[in-house]
N, C-alpha and C positions, 0 to 999 in steps of 0.2 A: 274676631273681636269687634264689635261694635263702635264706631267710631266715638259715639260718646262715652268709651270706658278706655278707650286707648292714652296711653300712658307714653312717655318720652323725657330725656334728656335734652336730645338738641335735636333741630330741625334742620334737615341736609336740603336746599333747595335746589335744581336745575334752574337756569334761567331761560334759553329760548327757551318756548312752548311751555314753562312752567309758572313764572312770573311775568315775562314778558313775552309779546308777540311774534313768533314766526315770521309776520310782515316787516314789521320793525327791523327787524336783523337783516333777513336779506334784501329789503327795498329799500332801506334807510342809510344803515349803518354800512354794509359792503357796498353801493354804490360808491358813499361819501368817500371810505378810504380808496377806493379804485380811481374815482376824480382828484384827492391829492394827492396820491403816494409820490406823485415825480418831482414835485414842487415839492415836498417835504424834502424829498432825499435831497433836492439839489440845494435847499435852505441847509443841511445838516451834513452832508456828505464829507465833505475835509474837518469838518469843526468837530462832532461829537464822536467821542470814543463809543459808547452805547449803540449807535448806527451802524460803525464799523464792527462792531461784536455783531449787533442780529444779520447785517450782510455775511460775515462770515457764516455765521452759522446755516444762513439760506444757502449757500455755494454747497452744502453738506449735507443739504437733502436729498437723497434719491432721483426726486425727478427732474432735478438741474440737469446733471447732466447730460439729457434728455433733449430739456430745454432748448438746451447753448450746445447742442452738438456743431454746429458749425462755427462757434462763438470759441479764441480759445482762450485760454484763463486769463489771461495778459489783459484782455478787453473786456475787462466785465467791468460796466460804468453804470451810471444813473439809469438810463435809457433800457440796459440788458435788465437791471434788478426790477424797475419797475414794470417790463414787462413780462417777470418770473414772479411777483405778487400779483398783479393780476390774473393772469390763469391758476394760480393757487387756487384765488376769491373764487374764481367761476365755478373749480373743480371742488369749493367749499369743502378742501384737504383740512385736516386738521394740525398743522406744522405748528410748533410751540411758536419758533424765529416768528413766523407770518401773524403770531398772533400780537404777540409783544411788541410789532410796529404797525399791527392796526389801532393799539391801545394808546398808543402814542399821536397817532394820528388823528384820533378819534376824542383825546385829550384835546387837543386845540380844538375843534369843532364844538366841543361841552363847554370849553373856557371862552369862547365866542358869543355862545349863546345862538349855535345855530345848532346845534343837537339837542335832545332833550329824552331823557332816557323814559322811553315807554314800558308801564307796571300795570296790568288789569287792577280793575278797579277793586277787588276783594285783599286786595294783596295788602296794601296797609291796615287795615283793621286788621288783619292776620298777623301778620308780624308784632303789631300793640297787644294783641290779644295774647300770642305766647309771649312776650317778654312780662307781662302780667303777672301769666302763671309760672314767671322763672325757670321759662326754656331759654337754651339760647339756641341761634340762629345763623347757621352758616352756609355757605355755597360754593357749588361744586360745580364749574361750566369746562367747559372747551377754550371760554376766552379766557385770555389774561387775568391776571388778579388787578393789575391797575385799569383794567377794560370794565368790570364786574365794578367796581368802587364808583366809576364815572357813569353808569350808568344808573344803581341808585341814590348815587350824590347829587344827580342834574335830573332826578326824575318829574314826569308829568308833576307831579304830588306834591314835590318839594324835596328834602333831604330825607333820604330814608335809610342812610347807610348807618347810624347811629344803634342802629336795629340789628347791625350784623357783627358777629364777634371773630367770623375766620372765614377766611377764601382759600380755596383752594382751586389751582388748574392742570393741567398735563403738566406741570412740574411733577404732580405727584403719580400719574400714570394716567392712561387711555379710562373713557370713561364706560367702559365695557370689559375691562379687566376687573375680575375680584379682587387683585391682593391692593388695585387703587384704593379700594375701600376698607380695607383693613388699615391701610398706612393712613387713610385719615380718621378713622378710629383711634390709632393708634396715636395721631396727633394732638387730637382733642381730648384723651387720658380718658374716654367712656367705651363700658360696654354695649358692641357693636348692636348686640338688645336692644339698648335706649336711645337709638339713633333712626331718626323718620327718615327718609329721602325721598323726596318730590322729583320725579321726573315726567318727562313728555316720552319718551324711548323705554320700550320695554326689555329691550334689550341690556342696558343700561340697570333699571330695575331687577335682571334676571343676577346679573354682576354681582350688585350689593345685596341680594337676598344671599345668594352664597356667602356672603363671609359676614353674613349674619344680620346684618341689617331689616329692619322695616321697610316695605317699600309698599307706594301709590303710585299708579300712571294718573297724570291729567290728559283730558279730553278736551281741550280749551280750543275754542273756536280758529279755526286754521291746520289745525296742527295735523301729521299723517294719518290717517285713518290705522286704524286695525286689525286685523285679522279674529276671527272667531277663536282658535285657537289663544290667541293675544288676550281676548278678553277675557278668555276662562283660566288664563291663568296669571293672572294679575285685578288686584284692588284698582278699580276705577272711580275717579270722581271728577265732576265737572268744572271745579273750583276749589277755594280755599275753606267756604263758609262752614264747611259741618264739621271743619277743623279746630274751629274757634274756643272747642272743649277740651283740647289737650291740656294733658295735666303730668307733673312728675311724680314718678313711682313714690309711694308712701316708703 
C-alpha cells in the first residue's frame, strides 16, 4: 500500500533510532546515569521506599548473582548496587528495575536543565500532522514510561509530550515478543490493523507484524545497518515526512 493511501488509528513509535538519536542514548543519557547513580543512591538510600523497591528487585535479577559472587547478601550497599547498574548500562541489558532508576535519575538531570531530550528534526511536524488527522500517538521503548515522558517533555523542540496519549514499557513485555503487541492493542481497545509502529529493529517489527500490526523500519542516520534479507522484508523509510498523509479509516 502506498504510503499516501495508508490509513491508521494510532501511531506506535520506538524512540532510540526512531524519534530520537542512537547517540543521544548512549552518549548522553547512559553516561549521565552511570556518573550519578552513587550519589543518587546515597541521597535516597535509607529515605525512599521506591529505591528500596528497584534495589530489591535488581538483587533479582539473573545476573546479580554473578555479580556479587564473592559479595554475600548481608553487604550489598550503595557501592555493590552502583556498581551492579553500571555493568548493566555497559551490557545495555534490558532490566525493567535498571530502567526505572535511570528514569529517576535522569529526571533530576531534565529538572536541572542539564538534559535536554533529543527528537530529529521531522518528528514534530509529524506528530502535529497526525494529531490533525485525529490519529493518536503512542510509544513503546525499552525505557521507563517516566523516562519516555522526560525526554519529550525536556525536548530540543520544547514540550511535545502533549502529543502523546499512552506509553508503554517492558511492563507490558519484551519488545520482540508478539503477544507484547497484542496486549498493547489490547490496551488502546483498536484493531491490531489500525495500529502503525515505527521502529529502528526489525526484529521488533517482525514481533508486531505477527499479531497484526503495521509496521516500518527507520533508517535514520546512526542507527544498525541492515542486512539484505532485512531489507526485503520490511517497509523502509528514512524519516517521518511521507508519513504526514496518514489518515483514518473511512
Amino acid at each position: 500500500m502506498p504510503s499516501t493511501e495508508r490509513v491508521a488509528k494510532v501511531v506506535l513509535v520506538d524512540i532510540e533510532g526512531t524519534t530520537t538519536s542512537i547517540g543521544f542514548v548512549h552518549d548522553i543519557l547512559f553516561p549521565y546515569a552511570k556518573n550519578n547513580v552513587e550519589k543518587f543512591l546515597e541521597d535516597s538510600w535509607d529515605s525512599s521506599v521506591e529505591i528500596k523497591e528497584i534495589v530489591r528487585q535488581l538483587q533479582q535479577v539473573p545476573q546479580f548473582a554473578e555479580y556479587t559472587l564473592r559479595v554475600p547478601p548481608t553487604d550489598v550497599d550503595v557501592q555493590v548496587i552502583t556498581g551492579f547498574v553500571r555493568y548493566l548500562i555497559d551490557k545495555d541489558l534490558k532490566v525493567t528495575a535498571l530502567k526505572a532508576l535511570q528514569g529517576l535519575i535522569w529526571q533530576q538531570g531534565y529538572e536541572s536543565g542539564e538534559l535536554m531530550g533529543h527528537v530529529f528534526t521531522d518528528v514534530p511536524g509529524a506528530f502535529a500532522a497526525w494529531r490533525e488527522a485525529g490519529l493518536r500517538i503512542a510509544v513503546y521503548s525499552s525505557g521507563s514510561v517516566a523516562a519516555q515522558k522526560l525526554i519529550f517533555k525536556h525536548s530540543v523542540v520544547g514540550d511535545l509530550l502533549t502529543h502523546l496519549s499512552a506509553h508503554f514499557d517492558t511492563h507490558v513485555g519484551h519488545k520482540q515478543e508478539t503477544q507484547s503487541y497484542a496486549n498493547i492493542a489490547k490496551t488502546l481497545g483498536e484493531d491490531p490493523r489500525h495500529i502503525l509502529f515505527l521502529t529502528d529493529t526489525p526484529g521488533e517489527a517482525a514481533a508486531a507484524r505477527s499479531a497484526g500490526l503495521q509496521t516500518i523500519v527507520l533508517q535514520r542516520p546512526g542507527n544498525a545497518p541492515l542486512t539484505d534479507d532485512q531489507k526485503s522484508r520490511h517497509e523502509l523509510i528514512a524519516d517521518f515526512s511521507s508519513l504526514h498523509t496518514l489518515q483514518l479509516p473511512e
